[in-house]
C-alpha positions as CSV (number, residue, x, y, z in Angstrom):
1,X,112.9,88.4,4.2
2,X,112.9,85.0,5.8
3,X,110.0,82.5,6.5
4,X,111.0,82.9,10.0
5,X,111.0,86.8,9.9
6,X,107.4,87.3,8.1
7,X,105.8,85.4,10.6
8,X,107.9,87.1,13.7
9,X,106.7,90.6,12.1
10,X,103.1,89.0,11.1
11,X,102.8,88.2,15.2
12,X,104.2,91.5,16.6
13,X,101.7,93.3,14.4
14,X,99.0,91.2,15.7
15,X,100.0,91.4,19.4
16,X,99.9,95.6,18.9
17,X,96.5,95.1,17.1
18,X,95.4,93.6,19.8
19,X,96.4,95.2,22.5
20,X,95.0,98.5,20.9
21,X,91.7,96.7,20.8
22,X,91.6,95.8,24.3
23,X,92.4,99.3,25.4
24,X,89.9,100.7,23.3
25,X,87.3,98.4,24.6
26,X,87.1,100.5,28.1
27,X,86.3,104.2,28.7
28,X,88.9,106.4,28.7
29,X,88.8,108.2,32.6
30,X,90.3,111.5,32.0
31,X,89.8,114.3,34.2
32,X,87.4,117.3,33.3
33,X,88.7,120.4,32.9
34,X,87.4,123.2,34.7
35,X,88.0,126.5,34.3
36,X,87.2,130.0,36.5
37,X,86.4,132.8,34.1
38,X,86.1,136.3,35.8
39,X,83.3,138.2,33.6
40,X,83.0,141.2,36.5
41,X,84.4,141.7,39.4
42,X,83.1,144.9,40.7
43,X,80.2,146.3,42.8
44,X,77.0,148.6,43.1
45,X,79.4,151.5,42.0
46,X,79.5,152.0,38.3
47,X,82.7,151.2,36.9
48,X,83.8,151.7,33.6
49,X,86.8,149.2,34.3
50,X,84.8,146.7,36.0
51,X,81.4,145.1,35.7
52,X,79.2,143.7,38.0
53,X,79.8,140.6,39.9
54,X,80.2,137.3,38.2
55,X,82.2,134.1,37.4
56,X,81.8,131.7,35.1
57,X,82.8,127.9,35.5
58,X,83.3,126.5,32.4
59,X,83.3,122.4,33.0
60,X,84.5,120.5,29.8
61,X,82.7,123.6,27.8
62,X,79.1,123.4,29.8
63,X,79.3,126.8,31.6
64,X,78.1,127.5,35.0
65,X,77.6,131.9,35.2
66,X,77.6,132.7,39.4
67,X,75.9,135.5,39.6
68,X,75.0,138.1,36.8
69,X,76.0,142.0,37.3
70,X,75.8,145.1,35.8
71,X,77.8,144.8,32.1
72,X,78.5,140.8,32.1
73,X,76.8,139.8,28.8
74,X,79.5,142.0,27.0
75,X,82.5,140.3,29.0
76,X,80.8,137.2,28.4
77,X,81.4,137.9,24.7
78,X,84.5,139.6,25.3
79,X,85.6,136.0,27.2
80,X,85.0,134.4,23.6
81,X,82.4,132.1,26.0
82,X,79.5,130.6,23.5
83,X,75.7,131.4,24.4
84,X,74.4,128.0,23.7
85,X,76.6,126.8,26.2
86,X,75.0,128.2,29.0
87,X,74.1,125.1,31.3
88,X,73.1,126.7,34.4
89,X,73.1,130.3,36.1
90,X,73.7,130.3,39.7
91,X,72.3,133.3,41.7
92,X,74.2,134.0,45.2
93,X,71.4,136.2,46.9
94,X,69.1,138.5,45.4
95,X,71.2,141.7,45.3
96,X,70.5,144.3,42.6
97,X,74.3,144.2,41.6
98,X,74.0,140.5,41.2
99,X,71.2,140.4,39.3
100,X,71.1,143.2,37.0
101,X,72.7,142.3,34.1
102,X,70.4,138.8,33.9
103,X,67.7,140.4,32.0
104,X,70.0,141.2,29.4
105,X,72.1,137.5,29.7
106,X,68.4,135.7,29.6
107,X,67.1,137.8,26.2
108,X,70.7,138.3,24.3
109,X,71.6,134.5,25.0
110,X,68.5,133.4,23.2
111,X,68.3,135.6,20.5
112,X,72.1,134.6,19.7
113,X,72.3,130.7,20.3
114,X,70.2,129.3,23.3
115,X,67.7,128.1,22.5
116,X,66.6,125.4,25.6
117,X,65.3,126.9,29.1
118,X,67.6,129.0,31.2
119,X,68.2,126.8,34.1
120,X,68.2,129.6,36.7
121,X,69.0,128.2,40.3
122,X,68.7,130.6,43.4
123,X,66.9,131.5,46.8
124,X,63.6,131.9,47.5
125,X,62.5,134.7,45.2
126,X,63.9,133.6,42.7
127,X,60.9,132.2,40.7
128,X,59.1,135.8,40.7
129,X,62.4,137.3,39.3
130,X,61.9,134.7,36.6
131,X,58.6,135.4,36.2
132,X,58.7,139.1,36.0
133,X,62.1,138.7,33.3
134,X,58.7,136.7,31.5
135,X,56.6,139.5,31.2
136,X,59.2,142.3,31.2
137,X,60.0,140.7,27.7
138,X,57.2,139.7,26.4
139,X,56.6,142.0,23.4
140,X,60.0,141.0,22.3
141,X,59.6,137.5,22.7
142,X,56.1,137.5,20.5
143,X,58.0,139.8,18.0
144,X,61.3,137.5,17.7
145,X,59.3,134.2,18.3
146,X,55.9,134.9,16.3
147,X,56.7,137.5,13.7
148,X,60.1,138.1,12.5
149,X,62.8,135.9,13.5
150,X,61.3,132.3,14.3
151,X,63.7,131.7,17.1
152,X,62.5,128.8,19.1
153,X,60.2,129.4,22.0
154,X,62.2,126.9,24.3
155,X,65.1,129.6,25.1
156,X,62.9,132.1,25.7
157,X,61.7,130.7,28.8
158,X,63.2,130.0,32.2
159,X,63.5,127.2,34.1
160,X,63.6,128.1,38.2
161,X,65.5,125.8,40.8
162,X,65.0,126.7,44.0
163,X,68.4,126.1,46.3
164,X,69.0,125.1,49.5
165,X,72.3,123.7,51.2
166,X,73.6,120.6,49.6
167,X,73.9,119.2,46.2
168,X,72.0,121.4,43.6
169,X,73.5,120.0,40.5
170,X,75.5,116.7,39.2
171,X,76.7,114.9,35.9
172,X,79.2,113.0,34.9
173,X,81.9,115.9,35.0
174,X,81.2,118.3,37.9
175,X,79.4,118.1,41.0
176,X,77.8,121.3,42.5
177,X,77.4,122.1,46.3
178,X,75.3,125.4,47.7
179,X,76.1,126.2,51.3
180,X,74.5,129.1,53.3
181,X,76.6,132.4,54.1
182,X,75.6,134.9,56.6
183,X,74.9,138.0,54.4
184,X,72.4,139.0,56.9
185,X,69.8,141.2,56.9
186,X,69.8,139.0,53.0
187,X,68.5,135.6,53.7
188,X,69.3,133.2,53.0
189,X,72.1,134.0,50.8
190,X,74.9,130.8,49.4
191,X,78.0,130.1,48.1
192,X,78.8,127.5,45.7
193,X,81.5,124.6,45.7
194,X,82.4,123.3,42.2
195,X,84.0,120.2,42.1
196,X,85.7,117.8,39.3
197,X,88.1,114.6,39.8
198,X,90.7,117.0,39.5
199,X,90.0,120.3,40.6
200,X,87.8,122.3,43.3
201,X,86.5,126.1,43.1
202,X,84.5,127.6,45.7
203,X,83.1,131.1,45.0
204,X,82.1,132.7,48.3
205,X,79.2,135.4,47.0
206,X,78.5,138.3,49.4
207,X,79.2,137.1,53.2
208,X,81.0,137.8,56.4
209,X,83.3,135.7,57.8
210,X,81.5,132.6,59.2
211,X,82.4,128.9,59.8
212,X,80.5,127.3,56.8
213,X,82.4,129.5,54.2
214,X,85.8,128.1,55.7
215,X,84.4,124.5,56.2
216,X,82.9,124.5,52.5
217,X,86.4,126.2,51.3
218,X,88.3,123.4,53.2
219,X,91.2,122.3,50.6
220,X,90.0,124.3,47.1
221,X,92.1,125.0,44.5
222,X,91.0,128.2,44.1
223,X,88.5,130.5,46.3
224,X,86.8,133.6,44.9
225,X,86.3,135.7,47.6
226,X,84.5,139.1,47.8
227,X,86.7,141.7,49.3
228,X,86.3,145.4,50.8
229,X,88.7,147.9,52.8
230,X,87.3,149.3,55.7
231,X,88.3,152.6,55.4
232,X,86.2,153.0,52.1
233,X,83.2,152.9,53.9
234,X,84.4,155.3,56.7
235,X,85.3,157.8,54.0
236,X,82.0,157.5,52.1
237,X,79.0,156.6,54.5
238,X,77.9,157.8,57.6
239,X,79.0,155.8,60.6
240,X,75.7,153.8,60.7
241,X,75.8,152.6,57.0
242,X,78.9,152.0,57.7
243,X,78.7,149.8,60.2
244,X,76.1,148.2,58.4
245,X,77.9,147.1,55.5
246,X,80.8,146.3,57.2
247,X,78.6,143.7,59.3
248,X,78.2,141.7,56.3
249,X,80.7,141.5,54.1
250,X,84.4,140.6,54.2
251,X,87.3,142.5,54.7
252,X,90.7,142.1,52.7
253,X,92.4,141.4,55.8
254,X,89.6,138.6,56.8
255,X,89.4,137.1,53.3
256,X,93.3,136.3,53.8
257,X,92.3,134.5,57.4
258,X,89.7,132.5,55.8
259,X,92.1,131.3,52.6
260,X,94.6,130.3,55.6
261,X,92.7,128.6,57.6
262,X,90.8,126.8,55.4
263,X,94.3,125.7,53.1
264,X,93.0,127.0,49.6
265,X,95.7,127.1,47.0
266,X,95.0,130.1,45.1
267,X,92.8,133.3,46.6
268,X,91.4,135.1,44.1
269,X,89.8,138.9,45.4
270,X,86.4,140.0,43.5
271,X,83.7,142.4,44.2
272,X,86.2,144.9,45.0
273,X,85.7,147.8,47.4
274,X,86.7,149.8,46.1
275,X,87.7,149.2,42.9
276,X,91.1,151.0,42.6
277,X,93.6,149.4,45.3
278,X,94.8,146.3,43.8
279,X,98.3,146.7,46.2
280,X,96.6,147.6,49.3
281,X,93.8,144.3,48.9
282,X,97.3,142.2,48.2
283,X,99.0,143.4,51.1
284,X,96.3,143.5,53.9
285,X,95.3,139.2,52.3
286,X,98.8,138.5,52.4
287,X,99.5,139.5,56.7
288,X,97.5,136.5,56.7
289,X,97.4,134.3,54.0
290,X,100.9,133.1,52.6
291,X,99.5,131.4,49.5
292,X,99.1,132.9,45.7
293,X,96.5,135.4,46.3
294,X,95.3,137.5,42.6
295,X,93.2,141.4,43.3
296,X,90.9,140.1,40.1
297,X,90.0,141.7,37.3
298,X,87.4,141.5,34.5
299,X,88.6,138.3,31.8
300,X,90.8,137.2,34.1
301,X,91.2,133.1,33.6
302,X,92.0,130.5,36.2
């Protein structure tokens, strides 16, 4: 090799080094990604196909749990999701069916990997829910803390955020936005937005059809949406508990109106009522909704 060509190869080498320092120098701005995680998707009923309501947003592995029904620690196993990464549960309204798998998700999760405060965010009521998850375990936390096990006493204790509309939690990956729902006589009851640089989610939580659901859905990638069939009702309730619970919760046939009019890309179905019709929910969404819709079910990924 020539003078000429050890020093052209020497400078090319040193150019590349160089360049690979200045690009180093500054932060790599990749997008988060954000994933939807059904863990149950059913309702009061029990199911053996289908647990109680719940999602789960995992956000570059931190992962956000919406809600926690009957049976979800178990799919939360099931979804291979890791206990210690539980950043946040969100609660939608105070619901038994929503709630009745957290005592188990609050106690498991700490004996098996979490062991910082359960950030626990919901309405008002929230904190003596908390508080009574406290003393319900409290036997079990002495035994596990003081006694046998040594687990940390951090994880055994919960950390309430009270929510109201707006921004309820931020970080460098995902922002979160609660807005009210009419779930009425349940007040106030919410909804959350998820949002990353790339991607938007918007779980609805138990509502009827109002004009903050579609304005806070405006333009999501994906909208989990509770869903019911009229008729269910009629055949199992008397006409005034029908009525009732027809006043506040939405329809198959309405959850397809709101993914249309507020231009959602994907429509998943959850809370199913009843459990059982996956091709009458996708026909009655679809008269109105022209997009992907999905009738969910348990461990389904988005």
């Amino acid at each position: 090799m020539t003078a000429h060509s050890e020093a052209f190869l020497h400078n090319g080498v040193t150019r590349r080094v160089a360049l690979l320092f200045v690009l180093l120098s500054f932060p790599l701005q990749s997008r988060a990604q954000m994933e939807v995680v059904l863990l149950g998707t059913g309702y009061p009923r029990p199911d053996t196909m289908r647990a109680g309501p719940s999602t789960a947003v995992v956000v570059n592995g931190k992962i956000f749990v919406v809600d926690v029904g009957r049976g979800v620690t178990q799919r939360f196993v099931g979804a291979g999701l890791s206990f210690r990464n539980i950043t946040a549960v969100l609660l939608t309204h105070l619901h038994s069916d929503h709630t009745s798998g957290l005592p188990d998700l609050f106690n498991t999760s700490w004996i098996f990997g979490r062991y910082t405060p359960l950030q626990l965010y919901g309405p008002v009521g929230t904190q003596q829910l908390a508080d009574a998850l406290i003393k319900f375990f409290e036997y079990d936390i002495h035994v596990r803390r003081d006694l046998t096990e040594n687990h940390p006493g951090e994880g055994a204790t919960i950390a309430v955020h009270n929510v109201a509309e707006g921004i309820i939690y931020q970080d460098e990956d995902v922002t979160i936005t609660a807005f009210l729902v009419n779930h009425e006589p349940v007040e106030p009851a919410f909804g959350y937005r998820f949002e990353t640089k790339g991607k938007t989610v918007v779980i609805s939580g138990d509502t009827r059809p109002n004009p903050n659901l579609t304005r806070y859905a405006k333009g999501a990638d994906i909208l989990v949406q509770e869903a019911y069939l009229p008729e269910h009702f009629d055949k199992s309730d008397s006409p005034e508990v029908a009525a009732r619970l027809k006043h506040y919760h939405t329809s198959a046939e309405e959850a397809g109106q709101i993914a249309r009019d507020a231009g959602v890309k994907l429509l998943v179905l959850t809370h199913l009522i009843p459990s059982r019709a996956d091709s009458v929910f996708l026909a009655r969404a679809g008269k109105f909704f022209k997009g992907k819709i999905v009738v969910g079910n348990d461990l389904m990924r988005f």
